[in-house]
ROTORSE-194108 format. One line per 3 residues: number of its first residue (from 1); for each residue x, y, z of N, C-alpha, C. Coordinates in steps of 0.2 Angstrom, whole numbers. Layout:
N
NUM = X:Y:Z:X:Y:Z:X:Y:Z; ...
//
This chain:
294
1 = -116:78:175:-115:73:170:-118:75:164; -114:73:159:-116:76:153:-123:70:151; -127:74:146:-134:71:147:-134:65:142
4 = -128:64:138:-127:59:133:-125:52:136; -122:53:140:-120:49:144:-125:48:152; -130:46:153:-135:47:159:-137:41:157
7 = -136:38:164:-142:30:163:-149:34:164; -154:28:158:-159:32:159:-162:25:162; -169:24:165:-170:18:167:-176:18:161
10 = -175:11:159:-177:8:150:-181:12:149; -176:16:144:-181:23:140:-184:18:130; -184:24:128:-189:20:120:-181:19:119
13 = -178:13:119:-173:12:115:-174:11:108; -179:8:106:-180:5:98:-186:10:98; -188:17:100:-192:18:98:-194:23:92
16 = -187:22:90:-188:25:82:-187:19:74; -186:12:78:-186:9:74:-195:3:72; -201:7:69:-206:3:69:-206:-5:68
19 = -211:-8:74:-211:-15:72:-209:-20:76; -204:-17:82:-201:-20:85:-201:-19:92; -198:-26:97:-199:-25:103:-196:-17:107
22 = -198:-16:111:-196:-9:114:-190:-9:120; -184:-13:119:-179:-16:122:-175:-12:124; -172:-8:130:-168:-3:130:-160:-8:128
25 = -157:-3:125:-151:-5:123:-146:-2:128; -148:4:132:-142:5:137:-140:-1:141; -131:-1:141:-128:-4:145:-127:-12:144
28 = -132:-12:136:-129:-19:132:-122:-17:130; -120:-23:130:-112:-26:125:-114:-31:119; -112:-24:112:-112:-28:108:-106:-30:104
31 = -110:-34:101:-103:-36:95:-104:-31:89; -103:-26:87:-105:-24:81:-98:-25:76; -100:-22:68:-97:-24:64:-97:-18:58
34 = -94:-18:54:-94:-11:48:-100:-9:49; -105:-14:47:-111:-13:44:-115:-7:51; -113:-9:56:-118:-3:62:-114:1:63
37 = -106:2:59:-102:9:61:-104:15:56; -108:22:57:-109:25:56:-106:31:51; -98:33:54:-95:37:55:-87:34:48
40 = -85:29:54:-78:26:53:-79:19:49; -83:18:44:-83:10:42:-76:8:41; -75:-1:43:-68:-4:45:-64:-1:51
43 = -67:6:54:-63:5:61:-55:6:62; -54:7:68:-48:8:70:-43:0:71; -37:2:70:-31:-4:77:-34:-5:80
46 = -35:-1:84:-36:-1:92:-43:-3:96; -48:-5:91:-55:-7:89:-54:-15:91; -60:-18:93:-59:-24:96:-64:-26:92
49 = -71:-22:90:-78:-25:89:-84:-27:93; -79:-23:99:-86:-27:105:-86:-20:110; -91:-18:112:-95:-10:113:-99:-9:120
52 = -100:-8:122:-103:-6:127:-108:2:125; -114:-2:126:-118:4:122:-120:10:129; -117:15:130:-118:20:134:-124:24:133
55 = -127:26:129:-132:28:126:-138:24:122; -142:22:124:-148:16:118:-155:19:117; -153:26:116:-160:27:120:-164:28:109
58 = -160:27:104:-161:28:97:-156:23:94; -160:18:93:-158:14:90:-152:14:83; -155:18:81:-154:20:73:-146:27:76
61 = -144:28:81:-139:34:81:-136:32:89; -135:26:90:-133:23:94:-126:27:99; -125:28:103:-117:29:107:-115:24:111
64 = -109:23:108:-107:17:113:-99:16:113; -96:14:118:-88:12:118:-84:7:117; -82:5:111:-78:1:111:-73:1:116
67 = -71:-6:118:-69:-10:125:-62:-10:121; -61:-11:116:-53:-9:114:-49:-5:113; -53:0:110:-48:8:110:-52:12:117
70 = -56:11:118:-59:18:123:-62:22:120; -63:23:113:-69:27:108:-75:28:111; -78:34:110:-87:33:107:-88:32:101
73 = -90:27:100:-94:26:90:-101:29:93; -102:33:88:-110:31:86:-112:24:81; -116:20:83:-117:16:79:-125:16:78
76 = -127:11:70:-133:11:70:-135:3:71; -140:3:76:-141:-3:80:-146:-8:78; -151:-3:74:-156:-4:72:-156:-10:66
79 = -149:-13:63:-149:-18:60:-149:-24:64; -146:-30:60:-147:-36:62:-140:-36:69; -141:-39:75:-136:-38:78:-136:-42:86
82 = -130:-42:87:-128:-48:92:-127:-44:98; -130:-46:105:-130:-43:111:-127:-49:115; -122:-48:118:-117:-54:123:-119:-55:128
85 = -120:-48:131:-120:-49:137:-125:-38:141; -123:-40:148:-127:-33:149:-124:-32:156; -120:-26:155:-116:-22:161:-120:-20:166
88 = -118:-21:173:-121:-20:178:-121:-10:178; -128:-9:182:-129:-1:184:-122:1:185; -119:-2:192:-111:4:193:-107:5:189
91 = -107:-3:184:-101:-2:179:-103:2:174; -108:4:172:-110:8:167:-110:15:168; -112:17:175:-111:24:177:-106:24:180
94 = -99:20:181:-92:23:183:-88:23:175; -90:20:171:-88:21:163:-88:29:160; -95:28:163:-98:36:161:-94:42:162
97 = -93:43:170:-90:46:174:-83:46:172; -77:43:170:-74:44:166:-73:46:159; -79:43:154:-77:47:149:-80:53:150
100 = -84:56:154:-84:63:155:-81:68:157; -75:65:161:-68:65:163:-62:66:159; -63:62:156:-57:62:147:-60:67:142
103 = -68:65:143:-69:74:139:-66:81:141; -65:82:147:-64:88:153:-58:88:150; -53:83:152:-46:84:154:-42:80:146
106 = -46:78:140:-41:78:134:-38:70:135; -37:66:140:-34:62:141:-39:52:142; -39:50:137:-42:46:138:-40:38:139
109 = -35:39:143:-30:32:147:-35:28:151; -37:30:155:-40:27:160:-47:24:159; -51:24:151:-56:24:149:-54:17:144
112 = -48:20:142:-48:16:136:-44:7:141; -42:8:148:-38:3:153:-43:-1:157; -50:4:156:-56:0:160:-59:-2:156
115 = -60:0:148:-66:-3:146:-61:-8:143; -56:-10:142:-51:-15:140:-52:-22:145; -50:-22:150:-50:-24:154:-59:-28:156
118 = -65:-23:156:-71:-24:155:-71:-31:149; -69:-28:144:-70:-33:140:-67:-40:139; -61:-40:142:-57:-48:144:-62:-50:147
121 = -66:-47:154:-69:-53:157:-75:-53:156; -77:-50:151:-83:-51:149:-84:-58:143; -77:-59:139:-75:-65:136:-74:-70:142
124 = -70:-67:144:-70:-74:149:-75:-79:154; -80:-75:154:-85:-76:155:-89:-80:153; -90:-77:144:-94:-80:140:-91:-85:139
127 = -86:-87:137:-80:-91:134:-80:-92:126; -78:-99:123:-78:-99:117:-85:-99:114; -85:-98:106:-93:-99:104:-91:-98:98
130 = -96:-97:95:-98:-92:89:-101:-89:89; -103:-83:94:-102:-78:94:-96:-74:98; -91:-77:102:-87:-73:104:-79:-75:98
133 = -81:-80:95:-76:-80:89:-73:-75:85; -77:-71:81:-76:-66:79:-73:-59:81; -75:-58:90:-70:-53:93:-61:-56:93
136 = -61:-64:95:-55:-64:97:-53:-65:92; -53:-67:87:-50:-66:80:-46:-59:78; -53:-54:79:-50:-48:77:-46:-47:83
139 = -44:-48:90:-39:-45:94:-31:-49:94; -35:-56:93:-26:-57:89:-25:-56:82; -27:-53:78:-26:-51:72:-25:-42:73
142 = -24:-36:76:-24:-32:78:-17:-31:82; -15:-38:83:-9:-40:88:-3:-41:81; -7:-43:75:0:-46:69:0:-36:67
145 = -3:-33:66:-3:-29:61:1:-22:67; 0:-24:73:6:-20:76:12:-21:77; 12:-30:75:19:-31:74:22:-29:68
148 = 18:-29:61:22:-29:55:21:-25:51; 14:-21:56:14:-14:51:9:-8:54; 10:-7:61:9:-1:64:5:4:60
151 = -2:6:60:-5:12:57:-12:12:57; -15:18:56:-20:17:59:-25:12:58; -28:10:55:-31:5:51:-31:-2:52
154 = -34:-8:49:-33:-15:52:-31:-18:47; -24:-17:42:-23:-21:39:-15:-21:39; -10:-26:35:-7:-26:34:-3:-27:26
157 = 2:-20:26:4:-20:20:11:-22:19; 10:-26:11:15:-28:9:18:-25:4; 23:-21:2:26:-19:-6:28:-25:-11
160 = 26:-28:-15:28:-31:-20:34:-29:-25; 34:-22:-26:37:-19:-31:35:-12:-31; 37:-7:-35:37:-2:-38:32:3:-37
163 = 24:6:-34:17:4:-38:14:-2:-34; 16:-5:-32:13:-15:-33:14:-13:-22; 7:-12:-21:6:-13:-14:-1:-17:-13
166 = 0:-24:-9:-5:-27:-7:-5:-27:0; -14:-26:2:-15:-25:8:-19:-32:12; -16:-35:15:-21:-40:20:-26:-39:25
169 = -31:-40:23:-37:-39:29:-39:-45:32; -40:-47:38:-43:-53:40:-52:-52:41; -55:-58:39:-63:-59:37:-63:-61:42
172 = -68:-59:50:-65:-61:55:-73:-66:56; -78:-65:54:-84:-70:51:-83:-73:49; -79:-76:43:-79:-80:38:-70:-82:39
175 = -67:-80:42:-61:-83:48:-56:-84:39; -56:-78:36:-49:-78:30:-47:-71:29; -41:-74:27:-35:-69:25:-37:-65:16
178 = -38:-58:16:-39:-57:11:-35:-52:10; -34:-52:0:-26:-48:0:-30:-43:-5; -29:-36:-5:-31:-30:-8:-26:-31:-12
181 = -26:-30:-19:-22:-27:-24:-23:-24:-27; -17:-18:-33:-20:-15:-39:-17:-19:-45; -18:-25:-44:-16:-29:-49:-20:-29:-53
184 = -21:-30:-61:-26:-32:-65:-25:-38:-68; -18:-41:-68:-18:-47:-72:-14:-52:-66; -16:-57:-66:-14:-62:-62:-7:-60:-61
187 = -3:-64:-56:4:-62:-57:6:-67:-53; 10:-72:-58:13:-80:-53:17:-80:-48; 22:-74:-49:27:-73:-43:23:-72:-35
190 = 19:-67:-36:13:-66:-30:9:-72:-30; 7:-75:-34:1:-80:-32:6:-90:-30; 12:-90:-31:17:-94:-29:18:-91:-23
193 = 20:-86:-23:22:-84:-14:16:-85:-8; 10:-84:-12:5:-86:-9:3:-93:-5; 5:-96:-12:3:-103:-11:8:-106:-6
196 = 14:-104:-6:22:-106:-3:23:-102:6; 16:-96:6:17:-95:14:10:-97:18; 6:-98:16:-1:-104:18:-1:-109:14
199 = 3:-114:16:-1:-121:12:-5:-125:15; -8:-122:24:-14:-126:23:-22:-122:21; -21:-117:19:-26:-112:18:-28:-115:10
202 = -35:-113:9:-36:-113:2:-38:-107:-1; -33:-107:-6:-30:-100:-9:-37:-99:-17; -40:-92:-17:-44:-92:-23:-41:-88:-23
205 = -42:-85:-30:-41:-78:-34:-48:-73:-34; -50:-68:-33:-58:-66:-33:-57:-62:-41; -60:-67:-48:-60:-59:-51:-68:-56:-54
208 = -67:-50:-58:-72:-47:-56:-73:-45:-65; -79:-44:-67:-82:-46:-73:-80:-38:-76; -78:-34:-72:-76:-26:-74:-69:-27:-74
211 = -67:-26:-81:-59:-27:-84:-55:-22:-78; -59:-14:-74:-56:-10:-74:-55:-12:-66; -57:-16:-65:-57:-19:-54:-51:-23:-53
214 = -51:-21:-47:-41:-25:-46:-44:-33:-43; -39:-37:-43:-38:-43:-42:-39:-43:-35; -42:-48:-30:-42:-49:-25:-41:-58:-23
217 = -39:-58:-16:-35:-65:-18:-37:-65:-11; -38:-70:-10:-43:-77:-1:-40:-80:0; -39:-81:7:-35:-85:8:-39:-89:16
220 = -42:-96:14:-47:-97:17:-44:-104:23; -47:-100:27:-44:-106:34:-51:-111:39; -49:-115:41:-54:-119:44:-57:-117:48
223 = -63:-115:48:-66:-111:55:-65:-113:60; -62:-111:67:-59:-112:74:-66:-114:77; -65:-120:80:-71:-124:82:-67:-124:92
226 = -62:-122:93:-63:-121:101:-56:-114:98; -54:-112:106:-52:-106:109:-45:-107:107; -42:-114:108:-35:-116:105:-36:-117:96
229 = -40:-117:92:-40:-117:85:-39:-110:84; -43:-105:87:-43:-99:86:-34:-95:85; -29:-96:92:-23:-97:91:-21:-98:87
232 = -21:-105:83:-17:-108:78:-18:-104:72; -25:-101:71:-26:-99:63:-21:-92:63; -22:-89:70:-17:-82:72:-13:-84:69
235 = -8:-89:75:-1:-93:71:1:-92:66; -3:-96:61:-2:-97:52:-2:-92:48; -7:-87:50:-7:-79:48:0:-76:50
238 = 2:-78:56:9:-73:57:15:-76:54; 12:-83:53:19:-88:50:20:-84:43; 14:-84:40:14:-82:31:14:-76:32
241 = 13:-70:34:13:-64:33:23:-63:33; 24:-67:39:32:-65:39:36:-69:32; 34:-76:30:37:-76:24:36:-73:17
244 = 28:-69:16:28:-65:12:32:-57:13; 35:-56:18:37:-50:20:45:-50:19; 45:-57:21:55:-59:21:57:-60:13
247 = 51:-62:9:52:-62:1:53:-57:-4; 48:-52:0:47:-46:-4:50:-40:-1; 51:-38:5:54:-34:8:58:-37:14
250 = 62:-41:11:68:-43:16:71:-36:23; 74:-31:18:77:-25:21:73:-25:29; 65:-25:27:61:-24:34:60:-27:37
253 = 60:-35:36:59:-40:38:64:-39:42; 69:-41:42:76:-39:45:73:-36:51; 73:-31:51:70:-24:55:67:-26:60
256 = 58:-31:58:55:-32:60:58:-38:63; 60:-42:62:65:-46:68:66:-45:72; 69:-41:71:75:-39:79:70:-33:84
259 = 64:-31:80:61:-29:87:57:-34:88; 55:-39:84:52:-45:90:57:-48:93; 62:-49:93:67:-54:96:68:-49:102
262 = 67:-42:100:72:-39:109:63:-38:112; 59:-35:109:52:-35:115:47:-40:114; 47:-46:110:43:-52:110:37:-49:105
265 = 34:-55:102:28:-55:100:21:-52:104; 19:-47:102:13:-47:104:7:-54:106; 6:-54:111:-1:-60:113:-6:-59:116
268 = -10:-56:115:-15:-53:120:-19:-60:120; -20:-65:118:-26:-69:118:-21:-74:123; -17:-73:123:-11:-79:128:-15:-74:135
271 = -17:-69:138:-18:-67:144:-25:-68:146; -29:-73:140:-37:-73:142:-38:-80:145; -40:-81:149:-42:-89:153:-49:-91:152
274 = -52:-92:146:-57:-93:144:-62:-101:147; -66:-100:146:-71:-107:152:-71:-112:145; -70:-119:147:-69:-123:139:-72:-123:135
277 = -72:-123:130:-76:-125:124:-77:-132:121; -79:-132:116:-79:-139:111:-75:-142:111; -72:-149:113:-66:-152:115:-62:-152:107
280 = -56:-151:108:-49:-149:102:-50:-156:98; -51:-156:92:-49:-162:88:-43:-164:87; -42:-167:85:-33:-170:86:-35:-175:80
283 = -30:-173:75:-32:-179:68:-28:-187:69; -32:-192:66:-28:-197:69:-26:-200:63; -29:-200:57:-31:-204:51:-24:-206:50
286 = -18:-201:48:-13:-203:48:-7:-208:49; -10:-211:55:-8:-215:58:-12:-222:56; -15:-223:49:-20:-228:46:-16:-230:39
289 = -14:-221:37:-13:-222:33:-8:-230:29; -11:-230:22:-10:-238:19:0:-237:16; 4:-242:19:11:-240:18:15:-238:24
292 = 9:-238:29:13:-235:36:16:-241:40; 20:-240:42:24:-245:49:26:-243:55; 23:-248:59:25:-245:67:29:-251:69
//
């Protein structure tokens, strides 16, 4: 077995990090985020956010696998950081064993089938939270972008015009919709379209004190307080993405229709059966409201 991948029994995990406990990190599951990816900051599609650390033996040069593509990242661990949960000895050295496997033979199907599947029930386990809010966010949001704009990266793009490409990224922390632009000057048709495909999101403009920085625009949704809110804010995101799509690029909207209509919407968070969370609010005031009649 290759020596990179060897369970060691609790070697110095943090022992190049001074000051701190001496915690092995092999065979943790984390959540990491840009800030511990070394290599690829923002990550792959195929990227879930949540890791299985195969290697902990340096905290600072971390090897670990993403439970959604089947990757090794190195990551650097030695920042501030969230541990879920911790993989028992077989499942960790049967992981292993396969990616040593997909190193040999080129193919990494079976790596990328088990650690997927590893990390549903490792959700399902923990159930709703905040800290498991953030993975599921990114894996129903990773579900719109292969619907409407397949490529390697985690975002989706829109053409406005000529030149005029804006990019959506979802804050999976702070649960909003942010749009990349090379706009410099506000632009009503885009910031109307905006308002008109989120109207319960709160919509700011971000601008920036350098005349020469492009406009960035937020589109801010209510933090999902159970596993059913979480669904809904996907929802809204895919409501609004297809009506700024059906506005701007009609031709591929079209397009993009008819292949959800013949093979369905992607739902990977429809296949999780998570253990309850925080009971679902259900607004009732409306029915108080002054001028109503029953």
């Amino acid at each position: 077995m290759d020596p990179s991948v060897r369970t060691h029994a609790r070697p110095e995990a943090m022992g190049d990090v001074p000051g701190v406990c001496a915690l092995a990190l092999t065979r943790a599951i984390v959540q990491y985020r840009d800030v511990h990816e070394t290599d690829d900051p923002g990550g792959r599609i195929e990227d879930i956010g949540l890791a299985l650390v195969i290697d902990g033996r340096y905290a600072a040069a971390s090897e670990a696998l993403d439970l959604g593509s089947g990757r090794l990242k190195v990551l650097d661990l030695s920042t501030e950081l969230v541990v879920l949960d911790w993989a028992y000895e077989p499942t960790h050295e049967y992981l292993a064993e396969l990616i040593e496997r997909a190193s040999a033979s080129g193919d990494g199907t079976d790596v990328e089938r088990y650690g997927f599947q590893l990390g549903m029930r490792v959700l399902e386990r923990l159930g709703f939270g905040p800290l498991t809010r953030p993975v599921l966010l990114r894996i129903g949001y990773r579900d719109l972008c292969r619907d409407f704009d397949l490529h390697e990266g985690t975002s989706v793009r829109v053409v406005l015009g000529p030149g005029r490409v804006v990019r959506a990224h979802l804050d999976y922390d702070g649960c909003a919709l942010l749009f990349r632009t090379a706009l410099h000057e506000p632009d009503a048709a885009f910031e109307r379209a905006l308002y008109e495909a989120f109207p319960d999101a709160r919509l700011r403009r971000l601008e920036s004190s350098q005349p020469e920085t492009s406009l960035e625009y937020r589109a801010q949704f209510s933090l999902p307080m159970s596993f059913t809110e979480v669904q809904d804010v996907i929802a809204a995101v895919r409501r609004g993405l297809a009506r700024l799509t059906a506005r701007f690029e009609p031709d591929r909207f079209a397009t993009l229709s008819g292949l959800v209509d013949t093979f369905g919407a992607r739902a990977t968070l429809a296949n999780l059966h998570l253990t309850p969370g925080a009971p679902h609010p259900v607004p009732i005031g409306s029915a108080f409201a002054p001028g109503t009649v029953h």
